[in-house]
N, C-alpha and C positions, 0 to 999 in steps of 0.2 A: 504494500500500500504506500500511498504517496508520504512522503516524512510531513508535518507537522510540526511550526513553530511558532513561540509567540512572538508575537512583533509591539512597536509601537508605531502609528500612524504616521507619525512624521518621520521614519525611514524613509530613505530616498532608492527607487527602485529603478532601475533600466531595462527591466527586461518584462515579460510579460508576471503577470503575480494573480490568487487568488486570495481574497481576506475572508476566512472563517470564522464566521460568526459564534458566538460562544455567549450566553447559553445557547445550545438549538435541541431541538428534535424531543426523547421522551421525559417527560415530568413525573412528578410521583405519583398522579393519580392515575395516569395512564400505567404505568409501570405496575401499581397493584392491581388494575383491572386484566389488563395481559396476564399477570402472574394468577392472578385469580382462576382464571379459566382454567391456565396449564394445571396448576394441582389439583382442582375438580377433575378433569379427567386422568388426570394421575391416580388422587385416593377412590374414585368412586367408579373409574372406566368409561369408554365412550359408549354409547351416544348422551354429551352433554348438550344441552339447547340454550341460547344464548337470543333473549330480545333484540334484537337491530342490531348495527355491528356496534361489537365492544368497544372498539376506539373507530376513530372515520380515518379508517389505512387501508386500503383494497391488501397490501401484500399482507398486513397483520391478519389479518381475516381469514385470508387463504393458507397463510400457516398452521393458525389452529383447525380450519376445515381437515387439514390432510393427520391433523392428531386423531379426529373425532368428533369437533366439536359443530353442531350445526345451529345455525342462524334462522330464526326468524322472527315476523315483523309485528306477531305479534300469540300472545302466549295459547290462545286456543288455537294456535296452529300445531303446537304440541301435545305429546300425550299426557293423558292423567297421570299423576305422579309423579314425574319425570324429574331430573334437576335442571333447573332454571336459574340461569345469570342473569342478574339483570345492566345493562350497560354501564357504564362510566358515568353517559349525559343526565342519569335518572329517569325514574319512571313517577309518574300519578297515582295518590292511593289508590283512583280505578284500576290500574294497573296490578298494583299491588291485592287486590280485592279478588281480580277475576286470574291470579294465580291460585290463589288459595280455595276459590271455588273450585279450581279443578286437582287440588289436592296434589300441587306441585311444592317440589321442597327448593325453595328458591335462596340464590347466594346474592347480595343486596352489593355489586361493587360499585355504583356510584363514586363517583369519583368528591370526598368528606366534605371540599369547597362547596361543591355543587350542591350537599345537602346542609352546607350552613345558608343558602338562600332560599332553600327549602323551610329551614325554621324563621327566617324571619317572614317569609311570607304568612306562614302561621301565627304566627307572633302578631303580626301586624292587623291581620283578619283578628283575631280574637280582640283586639282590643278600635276595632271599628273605621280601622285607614280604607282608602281606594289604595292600590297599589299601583302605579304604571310601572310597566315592567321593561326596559329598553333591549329589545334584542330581535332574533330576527325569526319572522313567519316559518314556521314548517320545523324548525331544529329539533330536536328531539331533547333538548337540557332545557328549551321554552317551554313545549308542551309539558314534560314533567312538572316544572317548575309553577304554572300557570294553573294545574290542574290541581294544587295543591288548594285552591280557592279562588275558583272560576270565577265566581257572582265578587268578587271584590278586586282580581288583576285586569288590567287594559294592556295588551301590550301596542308597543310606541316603536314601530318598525319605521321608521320614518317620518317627513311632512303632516303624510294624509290622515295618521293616527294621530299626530299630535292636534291636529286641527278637530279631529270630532270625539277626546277624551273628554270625558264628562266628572266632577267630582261630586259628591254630598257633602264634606263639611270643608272649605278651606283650612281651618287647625287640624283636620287628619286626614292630607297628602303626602305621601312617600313614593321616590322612587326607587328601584331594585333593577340587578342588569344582570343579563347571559353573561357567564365567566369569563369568552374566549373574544369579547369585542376586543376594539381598536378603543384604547385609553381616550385618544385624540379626538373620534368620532362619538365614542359614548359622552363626552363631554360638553362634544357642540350642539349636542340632544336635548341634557340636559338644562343647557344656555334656553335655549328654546320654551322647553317646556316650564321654565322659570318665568320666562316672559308670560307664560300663559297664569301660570301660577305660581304667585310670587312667594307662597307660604309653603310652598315645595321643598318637607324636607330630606337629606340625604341618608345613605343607611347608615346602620351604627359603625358599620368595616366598609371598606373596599369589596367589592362584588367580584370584582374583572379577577381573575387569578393572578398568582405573583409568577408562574411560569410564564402568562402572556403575557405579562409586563416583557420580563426580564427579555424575552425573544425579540419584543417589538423595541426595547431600547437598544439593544446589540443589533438589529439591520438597519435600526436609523444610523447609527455610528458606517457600519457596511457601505449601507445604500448611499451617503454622502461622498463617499469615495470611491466607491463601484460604473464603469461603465455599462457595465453586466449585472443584474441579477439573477441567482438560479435557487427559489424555494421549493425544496424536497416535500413535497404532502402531497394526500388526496384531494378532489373537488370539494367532495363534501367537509373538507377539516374547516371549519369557521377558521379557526387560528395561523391556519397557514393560507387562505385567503385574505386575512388582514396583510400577512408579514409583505404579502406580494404591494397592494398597497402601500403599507407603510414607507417602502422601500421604492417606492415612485414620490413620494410625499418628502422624504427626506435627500431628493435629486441623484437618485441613477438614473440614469438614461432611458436602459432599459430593465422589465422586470417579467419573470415567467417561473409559474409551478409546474412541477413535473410529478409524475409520480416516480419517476424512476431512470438513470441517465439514458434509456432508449427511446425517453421523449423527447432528448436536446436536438435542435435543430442546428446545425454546422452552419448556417446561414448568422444565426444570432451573432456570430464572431467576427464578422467584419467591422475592422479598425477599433476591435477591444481593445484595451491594455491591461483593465482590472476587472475578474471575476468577482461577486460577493456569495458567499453559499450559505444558505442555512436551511432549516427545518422545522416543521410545525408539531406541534409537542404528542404528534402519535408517530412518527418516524423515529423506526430504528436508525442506529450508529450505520449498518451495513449498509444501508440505501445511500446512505450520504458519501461512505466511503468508496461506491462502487460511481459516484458523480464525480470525485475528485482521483480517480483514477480512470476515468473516463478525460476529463482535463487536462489530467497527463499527458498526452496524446496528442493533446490539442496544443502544444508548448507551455500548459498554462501548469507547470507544474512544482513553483513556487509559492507553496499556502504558507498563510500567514494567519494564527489566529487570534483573533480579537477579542477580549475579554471583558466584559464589561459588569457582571456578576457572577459570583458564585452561590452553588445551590447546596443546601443541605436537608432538605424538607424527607419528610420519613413520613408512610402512613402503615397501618396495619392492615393484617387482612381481612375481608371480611368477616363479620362476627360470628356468621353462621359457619364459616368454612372455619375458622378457628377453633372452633368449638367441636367440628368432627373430626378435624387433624388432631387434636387435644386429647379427644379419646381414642385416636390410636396409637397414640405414644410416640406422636410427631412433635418436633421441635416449631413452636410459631413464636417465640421468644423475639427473634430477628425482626425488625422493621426492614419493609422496601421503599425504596424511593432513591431522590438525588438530588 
């Protein structure tokens, strides 16, 4: 694989160069939901069933297919009893409801961020707020999220929501936001929706996660000095469709997701000089590594990586899956994350 070094920005380079972004690719909650799957079908054997895809990675998905593990979109598509994961994004106590109807033994890996906006939406219903909720139409971490207390969330997907949200009391408005937005855009939203209502107050925490921070501040650093952009994710990753953005917004030139380097188009490389790389926080290390050795190739095989935070965040694994590792005399002492 291609060497890897850190650099500082103000080195002066002559030759072709790629700046690697740091942090990129998988976060801790993804990391436990991936890991999660794997030792359900480790301790309990395949056929595991998994609502929607566990993380938004076409190759992660197809990994665990070829373990065992099968996908779908929604849980009476599975059999009675079965074991059921439930994704990263979260699911709605409906969801939760019509597992248990059908007397499936469900592993809850939500990704623990995703379910602290889960309690405040609760939180906030119990004690009589509208909630606007800023994120985007159709996600699977909104609909969980929303379904937590349909009759009291609005979500504010734009303009046209913002113009026909409606409140009941001006002292009890809040708003709340999908993990994986654009820090920058969930704020100009928010600008907005302040205009509308000015007694608009913010959560008790930061909503947007700290791994999509940390990504979207390491390609602005990238994208300001990249001719090139190249972000490693799927279509559906919210998070690595922001990075591609943000990384047009902070002046690269040019910006593109792949899933994988047999999407890079050789054409992108006319009169590059700087690659920038990164990844959106369900891409494996390998996907990336097989892009900058793909770059190789291309002379662009001077990486430089950019650092701009480090991570140490740790979660555990799910409860339910702890608890039968537990009884069989497996070690769950270990947190995972990064």
């Amino acid at each position: 694989m291609t060497a890897i070094n850190n650099t500082d920005l103000t080195d002066t380079f002559t030759s072709k160069k790629v700046l690697l972004a740091a942090p990129r690719g998988y976060c801790a909650g993804v990391d436990r939901a991936v890991i999660a799957v794997e030792k359900a079908l480790d301790h309990y054997g395949a056929p595991v069933y998994v609502r929607k895809q566990i993380v938004h990675n076409k190759h992660v998905v197809a990994s665990l297919e070829k373990r065992g593990a099968i996908f779908v979109e929604e849980v009476d598509e599975a059999p009675e009893g079965c074991i059921m994961v439930f994704s990263a994004h979260g699911v709605s106590p409906a969801v939760v409801e019509a597992a248990q109807a059908r007397n499936q033994q469900t592993i809850d890996a939500t990704c623990p961020l995703v379910t602290k906006v889960h309690r405040e939406v609760q939180r906030f219903d119990k004690e009589g707020y509208d909630i606007l909720l800023v994120g985007h139409e159709g996600h699977e971490e909104v609909e969980g999220t929303a379904g937590e207390a349909p009759h009291a969330v609005q979500l504010i997907d734009g303009e046209k929501d913002i113009a026909k949200a409606k409140i009941k009391d001006p002292s009890k408005v809040i708003w709340l936001s999908q993990t994986t937005l654009s820090v920058d855009e969930t704020m100009e939203t928010v600008i907005k929706l302040r205009e509308k209502f000015p007694t608009l107050q913010n959560p008790p925490s930061d909503d947007i996660c700290y791994a999509t921070q940390n990504r979207q501040v390491a390609i602005k650093k990238v994208g300001a000095e990249s001719d090139l952009v190249i972000v490693v994710g799927s279509a559906n990753s919210s998070n690595t469709v922001r990075l591609v953005e943000v990384a047009l917004e902070a002046g690269a030139k040019a910006a593109y997701r792949v899933d994988d380097y047999h999407e890079i188009d050789d054409a992108w490389f006319e009169g590059v000089k700087t690659v920038g790389v990164s990844s959106g926080a369900s891409v494996p290390e390998d996907l990336v590594s097989d892009v900058l050795d793909y770059l190789a190739t291309k002379d662009f095989g001077d990486v430089r990586t950019v650092t701009t935070a480090e991570e140490d965040v740790q979660f555990s694994l799910p409860k339910e899956l702890r608890k039968d590792l537990k009884a069989a005399g497996q070690d769950v002492s270990n947190k995972i994350g990064r």
